[in-house]
Each structure stands twice: as structure tokens, then as C-alpha cells.
C-alpha positions as a printed NumPy array, in Angstrom:
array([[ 100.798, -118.792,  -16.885],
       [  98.476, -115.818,  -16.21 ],
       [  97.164, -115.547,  -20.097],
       [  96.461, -119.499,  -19.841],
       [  94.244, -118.405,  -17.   ],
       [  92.355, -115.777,  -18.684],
       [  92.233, -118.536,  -22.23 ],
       [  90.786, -121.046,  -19.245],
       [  87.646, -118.663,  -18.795],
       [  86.769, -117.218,  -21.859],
       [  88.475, -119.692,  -24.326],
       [  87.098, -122.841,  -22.952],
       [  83.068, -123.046,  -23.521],
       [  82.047, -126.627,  -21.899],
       [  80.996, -127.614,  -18.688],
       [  80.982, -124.717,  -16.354],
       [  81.918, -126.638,  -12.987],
       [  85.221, -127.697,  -15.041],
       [  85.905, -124.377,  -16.194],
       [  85.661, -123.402,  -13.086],
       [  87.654, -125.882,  -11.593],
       [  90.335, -125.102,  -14.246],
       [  90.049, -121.278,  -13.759],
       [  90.652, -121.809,   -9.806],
       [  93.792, -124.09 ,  -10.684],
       [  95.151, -121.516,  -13.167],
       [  95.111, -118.587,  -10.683],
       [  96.509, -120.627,   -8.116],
       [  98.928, -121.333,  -10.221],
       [  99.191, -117.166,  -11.012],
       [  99.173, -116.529,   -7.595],
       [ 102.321, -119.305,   -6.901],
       [ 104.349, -117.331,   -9.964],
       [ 103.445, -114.367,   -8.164],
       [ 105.223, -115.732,   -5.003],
       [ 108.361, -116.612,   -6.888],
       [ 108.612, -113.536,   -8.23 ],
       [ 108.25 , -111.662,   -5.092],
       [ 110.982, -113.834,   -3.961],
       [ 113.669, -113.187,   -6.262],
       [ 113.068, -109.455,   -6.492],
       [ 113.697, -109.766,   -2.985],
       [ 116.927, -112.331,   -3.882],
       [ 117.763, -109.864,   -5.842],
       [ 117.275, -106.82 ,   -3.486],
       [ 119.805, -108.64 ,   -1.122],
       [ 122.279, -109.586,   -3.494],
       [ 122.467, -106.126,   -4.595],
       [ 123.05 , -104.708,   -1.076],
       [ 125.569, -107.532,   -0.597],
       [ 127.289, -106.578,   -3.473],
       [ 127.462, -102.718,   -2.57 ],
       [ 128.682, -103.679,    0.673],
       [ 131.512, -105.843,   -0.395],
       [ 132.102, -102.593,   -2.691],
       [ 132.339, -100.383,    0.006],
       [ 134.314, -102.54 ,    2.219],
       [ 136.68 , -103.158,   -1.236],
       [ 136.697,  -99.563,   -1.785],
       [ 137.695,  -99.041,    1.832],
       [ 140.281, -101.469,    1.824],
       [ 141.715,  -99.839,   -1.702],
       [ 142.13 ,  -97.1  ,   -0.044],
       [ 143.808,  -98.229,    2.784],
       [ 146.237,  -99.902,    0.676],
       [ 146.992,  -96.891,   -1.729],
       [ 147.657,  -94.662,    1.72 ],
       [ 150.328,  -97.657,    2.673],
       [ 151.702,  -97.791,   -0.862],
       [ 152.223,  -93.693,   -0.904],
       [ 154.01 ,  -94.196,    2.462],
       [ 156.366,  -96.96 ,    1.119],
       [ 156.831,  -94.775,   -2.496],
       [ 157.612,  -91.378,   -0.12 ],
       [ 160.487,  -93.318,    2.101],
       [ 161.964,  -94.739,   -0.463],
       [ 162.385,  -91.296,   -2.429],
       [ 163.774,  -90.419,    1.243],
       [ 166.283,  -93.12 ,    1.145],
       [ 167.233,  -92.601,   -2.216],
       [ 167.614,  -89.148,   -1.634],
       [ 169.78 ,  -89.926,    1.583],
       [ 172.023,  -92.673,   -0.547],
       [ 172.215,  -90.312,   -3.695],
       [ 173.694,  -87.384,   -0.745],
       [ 175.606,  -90.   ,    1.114],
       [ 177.15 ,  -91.326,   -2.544],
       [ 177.7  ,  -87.044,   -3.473],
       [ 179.374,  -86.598,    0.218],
       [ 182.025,  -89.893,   -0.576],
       [ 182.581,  -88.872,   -4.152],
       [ 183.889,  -85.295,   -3.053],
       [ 185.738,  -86.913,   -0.091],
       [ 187.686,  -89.061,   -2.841],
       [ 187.779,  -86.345,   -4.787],
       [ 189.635,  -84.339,   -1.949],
       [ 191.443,  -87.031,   -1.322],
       [ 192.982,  -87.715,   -4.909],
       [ 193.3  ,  -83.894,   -5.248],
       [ 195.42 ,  -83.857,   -2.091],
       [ 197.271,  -87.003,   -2.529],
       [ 198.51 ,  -85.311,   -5.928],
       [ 199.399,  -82.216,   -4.405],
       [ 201.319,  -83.833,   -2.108],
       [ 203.067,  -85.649,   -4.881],
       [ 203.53 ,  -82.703,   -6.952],
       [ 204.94 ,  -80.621,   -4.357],
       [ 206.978,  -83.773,   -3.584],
       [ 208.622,  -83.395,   -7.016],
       [ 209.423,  -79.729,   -6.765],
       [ 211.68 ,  -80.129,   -4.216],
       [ 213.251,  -82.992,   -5.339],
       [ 213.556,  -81.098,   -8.764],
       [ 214.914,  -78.168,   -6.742],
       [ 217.43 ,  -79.774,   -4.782],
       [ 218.362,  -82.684,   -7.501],
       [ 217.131,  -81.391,  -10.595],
       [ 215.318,  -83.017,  -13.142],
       [ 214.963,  -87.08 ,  -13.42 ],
       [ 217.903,  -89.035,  -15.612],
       [ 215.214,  -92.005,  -16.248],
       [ 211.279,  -92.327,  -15.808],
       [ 209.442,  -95.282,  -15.918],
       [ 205.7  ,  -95.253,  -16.582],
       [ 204.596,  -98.783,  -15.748],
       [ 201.272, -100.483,  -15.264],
       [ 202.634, -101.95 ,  -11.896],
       [ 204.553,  -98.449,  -10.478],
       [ 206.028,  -95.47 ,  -11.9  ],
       [ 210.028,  -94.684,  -11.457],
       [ 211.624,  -91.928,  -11.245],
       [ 215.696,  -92.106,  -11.175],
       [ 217.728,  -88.896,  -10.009],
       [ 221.732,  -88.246,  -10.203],
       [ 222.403,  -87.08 ,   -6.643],
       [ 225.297,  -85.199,   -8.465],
       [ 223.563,  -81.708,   -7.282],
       [ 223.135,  -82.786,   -3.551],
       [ 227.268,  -83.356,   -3.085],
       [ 227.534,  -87.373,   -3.705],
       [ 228.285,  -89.276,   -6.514],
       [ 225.037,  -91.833,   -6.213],
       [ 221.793,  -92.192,   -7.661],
       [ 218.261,  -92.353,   -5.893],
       [ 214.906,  -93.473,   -7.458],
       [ 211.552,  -92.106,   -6.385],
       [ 209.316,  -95.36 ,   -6.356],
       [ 205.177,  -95.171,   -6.851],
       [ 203.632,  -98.215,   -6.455],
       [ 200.469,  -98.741,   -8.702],
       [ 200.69 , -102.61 ,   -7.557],
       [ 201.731, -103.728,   -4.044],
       [ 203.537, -106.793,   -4.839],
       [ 205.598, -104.584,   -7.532],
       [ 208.185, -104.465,   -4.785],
       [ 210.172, -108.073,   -4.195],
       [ 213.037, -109.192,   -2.362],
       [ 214.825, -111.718,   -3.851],
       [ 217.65 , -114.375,   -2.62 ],
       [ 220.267, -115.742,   -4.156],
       [ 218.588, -118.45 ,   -7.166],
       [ 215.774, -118.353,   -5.16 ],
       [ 217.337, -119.842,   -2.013],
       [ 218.272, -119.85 ,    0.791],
       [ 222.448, -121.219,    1.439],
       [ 223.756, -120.044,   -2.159],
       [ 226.852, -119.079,   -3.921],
       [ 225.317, -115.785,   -4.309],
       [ 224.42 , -113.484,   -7.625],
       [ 224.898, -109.762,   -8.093],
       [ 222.281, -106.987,   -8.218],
       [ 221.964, -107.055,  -12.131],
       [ 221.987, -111.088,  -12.422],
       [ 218.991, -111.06 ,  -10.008],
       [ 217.09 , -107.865,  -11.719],
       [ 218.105, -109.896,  -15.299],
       [ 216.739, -113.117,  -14.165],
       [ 213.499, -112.016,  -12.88 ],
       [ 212.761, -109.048,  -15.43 ],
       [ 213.192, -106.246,  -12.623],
       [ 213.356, -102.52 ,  -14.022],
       [ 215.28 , -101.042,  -10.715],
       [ 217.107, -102.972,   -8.441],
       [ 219.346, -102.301,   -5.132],
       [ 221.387, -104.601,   -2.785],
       [ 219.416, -105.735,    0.102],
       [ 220.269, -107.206,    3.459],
       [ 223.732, -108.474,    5.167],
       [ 224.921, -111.837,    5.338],
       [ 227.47 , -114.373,    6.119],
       [ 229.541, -117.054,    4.929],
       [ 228.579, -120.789,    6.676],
       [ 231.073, -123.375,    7.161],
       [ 229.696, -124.817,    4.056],
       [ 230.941, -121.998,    2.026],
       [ 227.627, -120.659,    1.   ],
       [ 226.146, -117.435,    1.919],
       [ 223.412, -116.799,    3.894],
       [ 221.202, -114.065,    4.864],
       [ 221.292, -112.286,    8.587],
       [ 218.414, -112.232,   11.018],
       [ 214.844, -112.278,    9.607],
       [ 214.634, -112.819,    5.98 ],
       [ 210.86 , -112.992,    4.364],
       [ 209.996, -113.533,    0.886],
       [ 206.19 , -113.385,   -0.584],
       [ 205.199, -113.568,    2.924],
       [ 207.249, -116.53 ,    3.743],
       [ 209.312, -116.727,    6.866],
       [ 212.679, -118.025,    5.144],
       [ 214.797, -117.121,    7.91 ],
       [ 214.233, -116.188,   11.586],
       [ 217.234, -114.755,   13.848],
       [ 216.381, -112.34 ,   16.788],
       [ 219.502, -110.277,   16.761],
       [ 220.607, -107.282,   17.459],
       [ 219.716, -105.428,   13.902],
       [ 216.835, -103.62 ,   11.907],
       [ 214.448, -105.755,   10.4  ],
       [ 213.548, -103.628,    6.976],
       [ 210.291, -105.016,    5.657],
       [ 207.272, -104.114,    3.079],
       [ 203.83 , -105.239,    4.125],
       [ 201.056, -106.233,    1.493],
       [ 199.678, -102.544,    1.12 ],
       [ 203.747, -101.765,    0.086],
       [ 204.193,  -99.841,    2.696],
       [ 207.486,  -99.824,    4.527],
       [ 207.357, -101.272,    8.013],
       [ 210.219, -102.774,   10.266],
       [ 212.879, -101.773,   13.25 ],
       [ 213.093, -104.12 ,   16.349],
       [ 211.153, -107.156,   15.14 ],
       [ 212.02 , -109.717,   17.987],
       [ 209.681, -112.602,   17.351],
       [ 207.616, -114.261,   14.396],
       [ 204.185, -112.827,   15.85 ],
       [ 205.35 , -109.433,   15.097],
       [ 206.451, -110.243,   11.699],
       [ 202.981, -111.901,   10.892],
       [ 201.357, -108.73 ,   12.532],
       [ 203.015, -106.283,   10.773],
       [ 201.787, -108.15 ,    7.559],
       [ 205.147, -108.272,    5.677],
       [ 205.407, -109.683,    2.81 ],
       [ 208.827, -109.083,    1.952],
       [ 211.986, -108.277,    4.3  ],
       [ 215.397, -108.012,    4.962],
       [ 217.847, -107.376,    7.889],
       [ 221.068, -104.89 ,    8.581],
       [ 221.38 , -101.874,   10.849],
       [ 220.472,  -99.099,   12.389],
       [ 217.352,  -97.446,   11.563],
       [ 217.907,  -94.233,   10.392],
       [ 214.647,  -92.247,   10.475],
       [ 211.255,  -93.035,   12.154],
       [ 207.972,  -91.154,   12.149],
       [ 210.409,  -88.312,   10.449],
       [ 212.601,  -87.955,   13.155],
       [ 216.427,  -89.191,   13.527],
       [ 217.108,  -92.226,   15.976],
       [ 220.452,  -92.199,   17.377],
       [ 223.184,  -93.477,   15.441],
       [ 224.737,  -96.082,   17.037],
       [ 228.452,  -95.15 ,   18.132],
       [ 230.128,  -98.321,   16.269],
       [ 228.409,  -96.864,   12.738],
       [ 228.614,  -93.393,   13.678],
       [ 230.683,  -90.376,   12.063],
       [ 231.856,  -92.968,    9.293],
       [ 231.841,  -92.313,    5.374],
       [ 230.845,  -95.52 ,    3.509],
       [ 229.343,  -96.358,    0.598],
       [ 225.549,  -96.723,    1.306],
       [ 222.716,  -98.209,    0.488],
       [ 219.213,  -97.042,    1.936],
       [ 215.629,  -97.543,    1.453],
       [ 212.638,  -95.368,    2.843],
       [ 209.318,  -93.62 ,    2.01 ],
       [ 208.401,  -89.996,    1.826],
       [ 205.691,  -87.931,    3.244],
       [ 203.534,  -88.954,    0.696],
       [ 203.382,  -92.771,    0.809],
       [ 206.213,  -92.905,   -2.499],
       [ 209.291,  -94.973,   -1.692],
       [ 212.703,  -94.429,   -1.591],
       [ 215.971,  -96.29 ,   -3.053],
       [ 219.349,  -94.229,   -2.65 ],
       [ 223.053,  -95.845,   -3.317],
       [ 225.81 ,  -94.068,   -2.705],
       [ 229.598,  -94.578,   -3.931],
       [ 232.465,  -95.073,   -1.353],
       [ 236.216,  -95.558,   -0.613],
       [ 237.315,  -94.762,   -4.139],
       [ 238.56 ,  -91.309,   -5.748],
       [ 236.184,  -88.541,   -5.649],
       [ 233.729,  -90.379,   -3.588],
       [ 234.647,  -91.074,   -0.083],
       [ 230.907,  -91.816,    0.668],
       [ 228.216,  -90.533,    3.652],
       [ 228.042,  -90.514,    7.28 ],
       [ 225.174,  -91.771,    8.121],
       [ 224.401,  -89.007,   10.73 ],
       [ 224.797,  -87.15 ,    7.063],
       [ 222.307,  -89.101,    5.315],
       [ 219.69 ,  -88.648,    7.801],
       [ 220.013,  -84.732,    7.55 ],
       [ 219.645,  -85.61 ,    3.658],
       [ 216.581,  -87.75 ,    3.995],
       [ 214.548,  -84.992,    6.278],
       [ 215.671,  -82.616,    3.164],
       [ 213.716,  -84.785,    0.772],
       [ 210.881,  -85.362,    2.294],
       [ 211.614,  -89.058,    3.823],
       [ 209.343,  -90.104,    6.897],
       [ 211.174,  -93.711,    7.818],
       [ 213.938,  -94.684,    6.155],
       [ 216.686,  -97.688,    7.188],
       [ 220.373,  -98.523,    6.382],
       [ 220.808, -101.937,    4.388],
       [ 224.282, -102.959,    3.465],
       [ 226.997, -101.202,    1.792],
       [ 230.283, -101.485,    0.855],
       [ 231.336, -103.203,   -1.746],
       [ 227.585, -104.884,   -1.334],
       [ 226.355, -101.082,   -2.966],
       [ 224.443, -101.595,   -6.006],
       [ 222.148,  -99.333,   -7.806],
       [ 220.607, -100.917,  -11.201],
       [ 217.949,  -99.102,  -13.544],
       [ 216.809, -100.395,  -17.498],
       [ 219.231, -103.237,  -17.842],
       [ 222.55 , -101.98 ,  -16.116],
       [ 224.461, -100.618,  -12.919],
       [ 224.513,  -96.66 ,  -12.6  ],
       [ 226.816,  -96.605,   -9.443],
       [ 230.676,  -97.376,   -9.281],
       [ 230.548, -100.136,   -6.81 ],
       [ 233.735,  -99.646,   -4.739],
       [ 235.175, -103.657,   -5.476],
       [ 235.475, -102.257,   -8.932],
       [ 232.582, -104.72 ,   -9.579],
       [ 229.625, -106.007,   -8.411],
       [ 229.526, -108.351,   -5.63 ],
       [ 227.917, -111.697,   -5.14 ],
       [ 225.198, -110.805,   -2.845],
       [ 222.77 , -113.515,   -1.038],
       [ 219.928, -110.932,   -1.475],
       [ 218.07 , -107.795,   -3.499],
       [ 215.373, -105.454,   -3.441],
       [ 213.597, -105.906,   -7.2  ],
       [ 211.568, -103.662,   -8.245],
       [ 208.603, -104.248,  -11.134],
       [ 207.47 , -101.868,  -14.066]])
């Protein structure tokens, strides 16, 4: 636009009031270009301090987000410094824990290899680990098995073919039948007018309730940890609290809390073959038969027993039946004598699984 004004004057010879007229139209038009010019430099001024605005503001607010992203970064290195110390401080109280629980254990088997000797049988299973003793060394012809449950429900009590009102089966047909590695006699019963037997007071079997009788007896139970639990259960509230899942009756209670309950005088100062079950200090349990009324065994007092059981190491342990009932079987056959000259038909055992 401005050289087609300058070509207007000195490029154009003609009629001088046109090229006049032409020149005046060409710098008007100069002068407009001018104006637009003007203009966008000034555009262009304010876009540029609009855009170093936004720049500072987005610089601002950059910065203001990389403070709040250092603060989240420097508590979660806290936490995770608190969890990785919280995680150290529970490993080394397991640790402790294991450590102690196999001291315990250890220590455990020293004195039962002092006062017993070594074991006759071991068992290394995936659902507990036996250990069977001759109780030879401790004055009585009998046998006791020191019981560590890797599995809970390794632990069963069993009736009769599985029900309740049978003709009953012996220790080793019930071990046999269900695949049992150590099995003892369980809890007392009594013959119906039907000529079946049937269990006494409070029988439960995988948590079921099979029979319910408040008497006057010891209620000898496992709950679902396999932990032994029982004495005076009087109602069906207390069996579901205690959470046993499998249980017998017969009498008394011989040790609770490691200290001896009174014998009652009916049982007391009596040797008879016996059968008992408990759990020493250490959480293992316990499975002791001893022979009775037959030559070179008259069998235990139980007054005698209990000063036996605080020897080993037992914390609670109960008296189930004996007699003739007396039954001790380990891999496949019966160790004991029992004093019928054979086994008896019993309406229920204590299995125990490898």
C-alpha cells in the first residue's frame, strides 16, 4: 500500500487534479494500514502480558502443587517407615513366641525322657506328631502318648458305627475303620432295655450335640482350636460356648488349672485300670492307659495318678472309663493288656489322626 502511493505521484504523469486525487486516496489508505498496525502491536502487547500472567499464575500454582505432592511423598515414607517397624516389632514377637513355644516343648521332652525314657513309637504326621512312651520306668505297666496337634480336627471321638444305640465295637475296630494312628477308650455307657449301648451324659461329635444328660459326671471335651475343655457342663449353652467340637462323659476331674480337685470318696484310694486324657503346660495333649486287676498290674489310685500327672507336666487332665473298657492302640494294634483278657465292645473312642 505505501509504495502504490509513492508509484501514484511520480509513476502516474496525466492530469494533475487526478493524481492528486489518487495520491490523497493512497495515503489515506497508508495512514488506515498504519492504524491497523498500531492496533495489533498493541493486540499483541496484551496478549503477551496475558500470556505471562497466566504463566505466572501457572507457575504459582506448580508450585503449590509440587509443595503438596512433597508433603504426601514425605508421610507416606513416614507410614511406610512406621508399617515396615510395626511389621519388624510382630516378626520378632513371633519369633519369641515360636522360640519359646519350642523351648517349652523341648524342655517338655526332657523330663518326660528323664522320668520315662526315650519314646517306643513316633509319628511324624502332616495332621499331628505322636509320641508313644512305655510307662514301664514310672512303676505301671501302661503306655502314654504325647499328642501335638498340627490340625485341630486331628482329634475325633467316635461312636459305635457311627451311632448312637449300637451293639458296640472295640478300640482297634473303630481306629481300623476310620484309619486312626492312636486310639483310647472314651466315655461310659449303659445298656437300654433294647439291648444296645449307649453313651452317658453329654456326648458331641464334629460339633454335634448327639446326646444331652445333665448328670452328675465330667463332661471331657475338645473345642475347635483342640484344646481340652470340660468339667461341670450343666446345659447345652455351655457346651456351644465352650466351642466343643468333640466330647465325652465319665468322672471326676482329676486336675484343673494344674492343681488336684478332690477325689470323690466313692472313686477314691482305689487301684483300677485307667484310662485318662489331659494336656501339658505347653498346649501338647495327653493319652495314658493303664493295666488293672490282673498279675503284676493291680492298676492306679487315682489320688496316684494325679501326683503322676503334676510330675509330667499335665495342666487339666480327666478320668474316662476303665476297666475292662481300658484300651490303648498305636500303628495298627493294642499295646495294653486289657484286664477282660480282650478288648471290650465299647459305645465310644477317642481317634486320633496322623
Amino acid at each position: 500500500m505505501v509504495a502504490s502511493f509513492f508509484a501514484a505521484i511520480y509513476f502516474n504523469p496525466g492530469d494533475p487534479a487526478a493524481q492528486s486525487k489518487q495520491a490523497v486516496l493512497s495515503f489515506a489508505a497508508v495512514q488506515q494500514q498504519f492504524a491497523e498496525m498500531g492496533q495489533h502491536l498493541i493486540d499483541s502487547k496484551q496478549t503477551y502480558s496475558d500470556t505471562g500472567n497466566s504463566t505466572v499464575d501457572f507457575m504459582k500454582k506448580l508450585k503449590d502443587d509440587q509443595a503438596v505432592l512433597a508433603g504426601v511423598i514425605e508421610q507416606s515414607e513416614a507410614e511406610n517407615e512406621q508399617y515396615a517397624a510395626q511389621l519388624h516389632a510382630v516378626g520378632n514377637i513371633v519369633a519369641t513366641s515360636q522360640k519359646n513355644a519350642q523351648e517349652t516343648s523341648d524342655a517338655l521332652d526332657n523330663v518326660l525322657a528323664n522320668i520315662l525314657g526315650k519314646p517306643i513309637g513316633q509319628t511324624f504326621g502332616e495332621r499331628s506328631t505322636i509320641k508313644v512312651f512305655s510307662l514301664t520306668a514310672a512303676g505301671y505297666r501302661g503306655y502314654m502318648a504325647k499328642v501335638k496337634l498340627q490340625d485341630p480336627n486331628a482329634v475325633k471321638l467316635v461312636l459305635s458305627h457311627d451311632k448312637v444305640g449300637d451293639k458296640g465295637e472295640t478300640t482297634s475296630q473303630a481306629a481300623k475303620r476310620k484309619g486312626a494312628t492312636l486310639a483310647i477308650n472314651g466315655g461310659g455307657f449303659a445298656k437300654g432295655n433294647d439291648g444296645l449301648l449307649y453313651p452317658m451324659g453329654i456326648t458331641v461329635v464334629d460339633g454335634v450335640i448327639k446326646t444331652f444328660s445333665a448328670i452328675d459326671l465330667s463332661f471331657i471335651g475338645l473345642n475347635k482350636n483342640g484344646h481340652l475343655v470340660g468339667g461341670a457342663v450343666k446345659s447345652r449353652e455351655q457346651v456351644e460356648e465352650l466351642g466343643v467340637t468333640q466330647g465325652a462323659t465319665f468322672v471326676p476331674t482329676l486336675l484343673e488349672n494344674g492343681k488336684k480337685l478332690t477325689i470323690p470318696k466313692k472313686y477314691s484310694n482305689k487301684k483300677e485300670p485307667r484310662t485318662l486324657i489331659g494336656h501339658f503346660s505347653n498346649g501338647d495333649l495327653l493319652f495314658i492307659v493303664i493295666d488293672g486287676r490282673q498279675k503284676g498290674s493291680a492298676g492306679v489310685t487315682l489320688e496316684d495318678a494325679q501326683d503322676k500327672l503334676l510330675e509330667f507336666n499335665v495342666k487339666d487332665a480327666y478320668n474316662l472309663d476303665g476297666g475292662g473298657s481300658s484300651a490303648f492302640y498305636y500303628n495298627g494294634k493294642i499295646l495294653n493288656n486289657p484286664s477282660d483278657g480282650s478288648e471290650r465292645v465299647l459305645v465310644s473312642n477317642f481317634l486320633v489322626m496322623s
